[in-house]
N, CA, C and O atoms as a GROMACS GRO file, in nm:
protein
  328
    1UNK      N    1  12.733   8.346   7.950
    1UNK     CA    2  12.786   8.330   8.084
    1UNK      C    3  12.744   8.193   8.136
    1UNK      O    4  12.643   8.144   8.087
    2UNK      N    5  12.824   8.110   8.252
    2UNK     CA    6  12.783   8.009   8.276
    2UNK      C    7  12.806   8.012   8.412
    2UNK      O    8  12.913   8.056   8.455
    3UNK      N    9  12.731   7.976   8.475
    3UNK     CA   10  12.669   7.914   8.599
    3UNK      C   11  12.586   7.808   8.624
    3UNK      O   12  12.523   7.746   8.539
    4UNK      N   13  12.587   7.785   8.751
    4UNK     CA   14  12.491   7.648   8.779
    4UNK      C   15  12.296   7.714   8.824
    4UNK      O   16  12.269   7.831   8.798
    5UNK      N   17  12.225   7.655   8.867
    5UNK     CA   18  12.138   7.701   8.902
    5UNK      C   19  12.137   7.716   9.067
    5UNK      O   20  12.043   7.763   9.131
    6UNK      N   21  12.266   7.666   9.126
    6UNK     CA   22  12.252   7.632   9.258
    6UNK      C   23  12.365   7.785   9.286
    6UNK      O   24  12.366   7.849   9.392
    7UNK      N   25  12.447   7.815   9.173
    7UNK     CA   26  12.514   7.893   9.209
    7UNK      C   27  12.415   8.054   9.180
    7UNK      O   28  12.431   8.155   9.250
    8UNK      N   29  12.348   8.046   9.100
    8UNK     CA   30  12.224   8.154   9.128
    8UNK      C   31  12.136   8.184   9.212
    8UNK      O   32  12.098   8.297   9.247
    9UNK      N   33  12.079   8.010   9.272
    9UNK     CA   34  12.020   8.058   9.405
    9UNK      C   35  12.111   8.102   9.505
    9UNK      O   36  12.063   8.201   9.561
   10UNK      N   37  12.234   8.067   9.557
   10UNK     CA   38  12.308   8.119   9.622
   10UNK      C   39  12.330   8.313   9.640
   10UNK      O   40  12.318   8.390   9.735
   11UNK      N   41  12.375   8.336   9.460
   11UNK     CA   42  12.354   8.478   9.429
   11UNK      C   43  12.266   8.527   9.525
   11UNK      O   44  12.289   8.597   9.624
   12UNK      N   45  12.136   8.469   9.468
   12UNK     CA   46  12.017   8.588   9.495
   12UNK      C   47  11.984   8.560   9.637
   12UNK      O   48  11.919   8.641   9.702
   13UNK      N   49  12.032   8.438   9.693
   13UNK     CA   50  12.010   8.501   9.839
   13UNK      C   51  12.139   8.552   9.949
   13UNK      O   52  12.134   8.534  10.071
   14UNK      N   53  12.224   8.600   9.895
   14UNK     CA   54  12.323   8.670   9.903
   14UNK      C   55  12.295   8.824   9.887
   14UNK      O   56  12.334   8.912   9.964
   15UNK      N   57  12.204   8.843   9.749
   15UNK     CA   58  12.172   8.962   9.735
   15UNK      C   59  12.018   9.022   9.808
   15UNK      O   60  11.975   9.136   9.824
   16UNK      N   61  11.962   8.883   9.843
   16UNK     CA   62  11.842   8.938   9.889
   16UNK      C   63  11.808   8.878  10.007
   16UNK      O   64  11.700   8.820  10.000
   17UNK      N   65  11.896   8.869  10.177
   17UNK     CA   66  11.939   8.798  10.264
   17UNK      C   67  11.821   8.807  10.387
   17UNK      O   68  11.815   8.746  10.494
   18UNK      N   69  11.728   8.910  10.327
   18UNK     CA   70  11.595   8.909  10.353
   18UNK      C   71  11.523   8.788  10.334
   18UNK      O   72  11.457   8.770  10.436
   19UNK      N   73  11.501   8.682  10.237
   19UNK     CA   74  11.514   8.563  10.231
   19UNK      C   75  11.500   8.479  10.293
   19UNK      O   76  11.400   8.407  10.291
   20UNK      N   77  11.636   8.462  10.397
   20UNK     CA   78  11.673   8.372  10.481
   20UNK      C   79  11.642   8.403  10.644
   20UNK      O   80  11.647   8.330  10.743
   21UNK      N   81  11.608   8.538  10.627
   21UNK     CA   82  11.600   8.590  10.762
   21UNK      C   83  11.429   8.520  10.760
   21UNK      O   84  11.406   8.425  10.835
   22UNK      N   85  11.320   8.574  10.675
   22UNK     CA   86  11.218   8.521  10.701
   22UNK      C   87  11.168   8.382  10.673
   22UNK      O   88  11.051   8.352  10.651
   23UNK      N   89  11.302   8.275  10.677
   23UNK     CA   90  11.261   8.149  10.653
   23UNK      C   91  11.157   8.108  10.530
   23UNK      O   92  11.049   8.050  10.541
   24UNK      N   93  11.228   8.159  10.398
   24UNK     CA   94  11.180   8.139  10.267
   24UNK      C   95  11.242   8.069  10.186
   24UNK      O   96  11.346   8.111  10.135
   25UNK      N   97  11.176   7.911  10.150
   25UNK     CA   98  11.249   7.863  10.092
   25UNK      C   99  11.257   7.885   9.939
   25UNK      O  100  11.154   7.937   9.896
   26UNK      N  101  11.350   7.860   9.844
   26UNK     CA  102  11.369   7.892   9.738
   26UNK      C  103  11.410   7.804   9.632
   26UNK      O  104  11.525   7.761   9.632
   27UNK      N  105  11.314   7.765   9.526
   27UNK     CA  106  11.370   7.670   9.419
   27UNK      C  107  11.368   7.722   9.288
   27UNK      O  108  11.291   7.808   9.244
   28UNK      N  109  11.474   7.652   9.218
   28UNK     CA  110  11.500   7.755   9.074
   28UNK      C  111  11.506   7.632   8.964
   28UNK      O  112  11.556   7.524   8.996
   29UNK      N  113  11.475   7.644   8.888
   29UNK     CA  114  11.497   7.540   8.779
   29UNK      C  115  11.511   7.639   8.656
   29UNK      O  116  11.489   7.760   8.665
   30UNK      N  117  11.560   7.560   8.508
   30UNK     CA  118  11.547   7.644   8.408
   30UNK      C  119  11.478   7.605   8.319
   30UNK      O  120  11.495   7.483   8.317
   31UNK      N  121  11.388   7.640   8.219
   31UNK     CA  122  11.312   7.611   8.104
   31UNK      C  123  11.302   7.625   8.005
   31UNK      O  124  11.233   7.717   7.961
   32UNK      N  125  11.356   7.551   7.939
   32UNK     CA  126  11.483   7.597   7.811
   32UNK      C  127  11.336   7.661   7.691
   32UNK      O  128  11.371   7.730   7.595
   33UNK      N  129  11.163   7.628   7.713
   33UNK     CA  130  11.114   7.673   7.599
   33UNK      C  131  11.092   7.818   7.618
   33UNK      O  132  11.040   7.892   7.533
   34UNK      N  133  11.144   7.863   7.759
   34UNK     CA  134  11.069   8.008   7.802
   34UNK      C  135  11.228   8.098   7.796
   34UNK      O  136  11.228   8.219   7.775
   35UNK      N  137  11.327   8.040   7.814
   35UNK     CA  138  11.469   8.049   7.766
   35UNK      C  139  11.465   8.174   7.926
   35UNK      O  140  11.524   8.282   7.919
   36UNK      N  141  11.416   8.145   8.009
   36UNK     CA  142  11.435   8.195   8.113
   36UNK      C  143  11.444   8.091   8.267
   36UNK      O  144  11.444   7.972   8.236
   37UNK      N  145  11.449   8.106   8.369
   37UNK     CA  146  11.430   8.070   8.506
   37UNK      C  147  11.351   8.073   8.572
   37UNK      O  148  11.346   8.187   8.619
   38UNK      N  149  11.260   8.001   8.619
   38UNK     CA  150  11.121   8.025   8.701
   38UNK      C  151  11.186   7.992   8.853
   38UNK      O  152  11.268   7.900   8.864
   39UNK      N  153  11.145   8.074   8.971
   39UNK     CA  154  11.168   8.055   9.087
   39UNK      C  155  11.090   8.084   9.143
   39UNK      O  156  11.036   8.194   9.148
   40UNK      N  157  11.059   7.960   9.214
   40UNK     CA  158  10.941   7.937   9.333
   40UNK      C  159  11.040   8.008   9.475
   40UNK      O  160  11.161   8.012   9.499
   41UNK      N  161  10.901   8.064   9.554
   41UNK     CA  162  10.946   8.151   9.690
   41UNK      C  163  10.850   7.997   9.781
   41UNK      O  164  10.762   7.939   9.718
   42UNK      N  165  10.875   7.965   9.883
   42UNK     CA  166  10.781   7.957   9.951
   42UNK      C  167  10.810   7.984  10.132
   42UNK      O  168  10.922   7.985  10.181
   43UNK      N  169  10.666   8.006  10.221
   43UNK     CA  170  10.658   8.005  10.356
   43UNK      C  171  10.528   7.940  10.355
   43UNK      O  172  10.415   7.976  10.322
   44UNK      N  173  10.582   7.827  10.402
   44UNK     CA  174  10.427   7.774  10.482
   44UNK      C  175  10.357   7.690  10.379
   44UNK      O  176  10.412   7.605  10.309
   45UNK      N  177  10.240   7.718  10.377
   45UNK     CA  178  10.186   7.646  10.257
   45UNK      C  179  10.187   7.772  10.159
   45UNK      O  180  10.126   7.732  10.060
   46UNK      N  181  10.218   7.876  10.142
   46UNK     CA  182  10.239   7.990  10.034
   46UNK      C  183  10.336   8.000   9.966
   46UNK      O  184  10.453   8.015   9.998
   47UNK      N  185  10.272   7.987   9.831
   47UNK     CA  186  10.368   8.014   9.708
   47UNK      C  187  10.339   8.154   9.654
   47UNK      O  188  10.244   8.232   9.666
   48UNK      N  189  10.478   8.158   9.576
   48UNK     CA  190  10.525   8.246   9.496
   48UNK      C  191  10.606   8.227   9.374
   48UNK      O  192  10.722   8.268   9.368
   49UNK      N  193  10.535   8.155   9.260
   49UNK     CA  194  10.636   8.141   9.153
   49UNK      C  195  10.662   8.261   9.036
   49UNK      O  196  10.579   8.335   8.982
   50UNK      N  197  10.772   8.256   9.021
   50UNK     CA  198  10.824   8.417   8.909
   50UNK      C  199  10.911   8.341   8.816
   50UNK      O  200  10.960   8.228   8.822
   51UNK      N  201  10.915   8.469   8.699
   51UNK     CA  202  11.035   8.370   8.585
   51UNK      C  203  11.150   8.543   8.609
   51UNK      O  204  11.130   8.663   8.628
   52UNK      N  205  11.270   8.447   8.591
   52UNK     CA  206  11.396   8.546   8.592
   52UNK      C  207  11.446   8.517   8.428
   52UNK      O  208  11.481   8.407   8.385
   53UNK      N  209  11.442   8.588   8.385
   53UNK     CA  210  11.509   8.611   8.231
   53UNK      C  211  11.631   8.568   8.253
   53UNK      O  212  11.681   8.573   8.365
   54UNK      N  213  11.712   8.507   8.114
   54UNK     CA  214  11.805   8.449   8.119
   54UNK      C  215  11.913   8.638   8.171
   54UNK      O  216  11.976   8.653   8.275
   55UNK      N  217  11.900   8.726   8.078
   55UNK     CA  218  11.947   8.823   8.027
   55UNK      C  219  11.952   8.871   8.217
   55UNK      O  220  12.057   8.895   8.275
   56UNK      N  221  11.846   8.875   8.268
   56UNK     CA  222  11.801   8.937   8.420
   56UNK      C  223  11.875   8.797   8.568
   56UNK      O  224  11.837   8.795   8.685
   57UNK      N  225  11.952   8.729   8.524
   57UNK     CA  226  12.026   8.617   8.551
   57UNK      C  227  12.142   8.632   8.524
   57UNK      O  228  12.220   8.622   8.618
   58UNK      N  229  12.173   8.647   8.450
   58UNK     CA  230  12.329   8.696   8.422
   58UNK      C  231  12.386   8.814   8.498
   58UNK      O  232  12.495   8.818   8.555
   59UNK      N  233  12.268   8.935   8.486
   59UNK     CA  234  12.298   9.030   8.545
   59UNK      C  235  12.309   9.043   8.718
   59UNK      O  236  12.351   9.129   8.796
   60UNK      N  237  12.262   8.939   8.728
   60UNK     CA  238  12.226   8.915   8.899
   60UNK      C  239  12.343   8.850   8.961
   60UNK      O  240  12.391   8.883   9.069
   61UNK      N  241  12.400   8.723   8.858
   61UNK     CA  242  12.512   8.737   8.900
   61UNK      C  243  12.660   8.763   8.887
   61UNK      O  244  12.759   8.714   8.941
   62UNK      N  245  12.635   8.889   8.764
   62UNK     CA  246  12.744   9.006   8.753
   62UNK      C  247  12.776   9.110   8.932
   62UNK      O  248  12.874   9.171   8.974
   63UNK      N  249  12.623   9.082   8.997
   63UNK     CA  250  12.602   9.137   9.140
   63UNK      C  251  12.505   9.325   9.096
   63UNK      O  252  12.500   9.431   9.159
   64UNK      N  253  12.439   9.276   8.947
   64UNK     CA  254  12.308   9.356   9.002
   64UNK      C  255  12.205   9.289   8.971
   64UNK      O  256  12.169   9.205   8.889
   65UNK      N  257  12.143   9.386   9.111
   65UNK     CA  258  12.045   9.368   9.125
   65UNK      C  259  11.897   9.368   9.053
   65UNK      O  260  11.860   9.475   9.004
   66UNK      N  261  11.813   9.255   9.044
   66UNK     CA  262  11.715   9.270   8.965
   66UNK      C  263  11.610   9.315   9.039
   66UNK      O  264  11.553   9.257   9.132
   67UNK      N  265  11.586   9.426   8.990
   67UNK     CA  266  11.455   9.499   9.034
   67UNK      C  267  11.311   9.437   9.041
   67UNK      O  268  11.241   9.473   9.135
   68UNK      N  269  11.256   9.342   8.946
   68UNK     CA  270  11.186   9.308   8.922
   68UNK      C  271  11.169   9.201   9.045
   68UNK      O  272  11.072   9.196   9.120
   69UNK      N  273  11.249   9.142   9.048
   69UNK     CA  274  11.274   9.022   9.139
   69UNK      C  275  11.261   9.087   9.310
   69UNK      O  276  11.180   9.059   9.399
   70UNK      N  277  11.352   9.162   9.308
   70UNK     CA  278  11.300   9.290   9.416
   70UNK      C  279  11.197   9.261   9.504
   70UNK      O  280  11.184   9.217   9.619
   71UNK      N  281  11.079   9.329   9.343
   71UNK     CA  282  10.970   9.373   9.417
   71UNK      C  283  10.887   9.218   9.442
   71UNK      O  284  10.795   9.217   9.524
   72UNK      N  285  10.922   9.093   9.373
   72UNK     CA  286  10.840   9.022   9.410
   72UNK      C  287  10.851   8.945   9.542
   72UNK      O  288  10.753   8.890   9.594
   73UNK      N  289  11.008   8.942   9.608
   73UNK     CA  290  11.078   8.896   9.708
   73UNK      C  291  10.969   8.986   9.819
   73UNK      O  292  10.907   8.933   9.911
   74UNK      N  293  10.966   9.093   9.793
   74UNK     CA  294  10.955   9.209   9.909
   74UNK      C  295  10.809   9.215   9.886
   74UNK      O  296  10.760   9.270   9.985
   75UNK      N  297  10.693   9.175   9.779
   75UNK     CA  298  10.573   9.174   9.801
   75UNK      C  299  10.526   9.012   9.862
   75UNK      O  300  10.413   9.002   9.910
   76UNK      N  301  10.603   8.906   9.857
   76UNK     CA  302  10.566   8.794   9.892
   76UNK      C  303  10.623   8.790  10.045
   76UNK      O  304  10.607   8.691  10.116
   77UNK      N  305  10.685   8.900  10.086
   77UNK     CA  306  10.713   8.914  10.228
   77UNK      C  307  10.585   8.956  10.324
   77UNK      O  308  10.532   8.896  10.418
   78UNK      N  309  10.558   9.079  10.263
   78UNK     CA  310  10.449   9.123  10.274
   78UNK      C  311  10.304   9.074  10.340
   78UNK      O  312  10.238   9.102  10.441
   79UNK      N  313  10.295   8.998  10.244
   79UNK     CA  314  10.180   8.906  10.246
   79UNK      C  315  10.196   8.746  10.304
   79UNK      O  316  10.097   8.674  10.310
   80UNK      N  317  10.307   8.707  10.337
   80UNK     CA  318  10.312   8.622  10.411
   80UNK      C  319  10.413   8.559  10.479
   80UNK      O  320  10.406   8.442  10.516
   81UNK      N  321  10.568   8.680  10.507
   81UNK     CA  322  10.634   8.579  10.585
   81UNK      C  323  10.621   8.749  10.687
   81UNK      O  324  10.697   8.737  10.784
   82UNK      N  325  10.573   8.845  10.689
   82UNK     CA  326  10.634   8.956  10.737
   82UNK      C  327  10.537   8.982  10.884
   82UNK      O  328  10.561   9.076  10.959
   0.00000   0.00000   0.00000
């Protein structure tokens, strides 16, 4: 499947619009030795970096949802934009 990386961040904050409501910014790059996506969350001076599988990327923007990603959106809320 092909996409951009700008068209994935778009995805996922489309799918996770929680996001934008708590003023979280979001950067994605890809890393071709981990053959996945690492995406930084941040608020403030707080980070949150995660890797999205290529396989868990595709599926996200088929329009499901990655669970995994989920819980890290919604635990980095938690702890510092909530």
């Amino acid at each position: 499947m092909g996409y951009t990386v700008v068209a994935l961040k778009d995805k996922i904050m489309e799918m996770y619009p929680e996001i934008g409501r708590y003023g979280i910014t979001v950067g994605i790059a890809f890393s071709e030795g981990k053959n996945a996506y690492i995406v930084k969350f941040t608020k403030n001076s707080h980070e949150l970096t995660t890797h999205l599988e290529k396989k868990d990327a595709d599926e996200c923007m088929d329009g499901i949802k990655c669970v995994y990603l989920g819980v890290q959106i919604g635990q980095f809320i938690k702890n510092f934009a909530g």
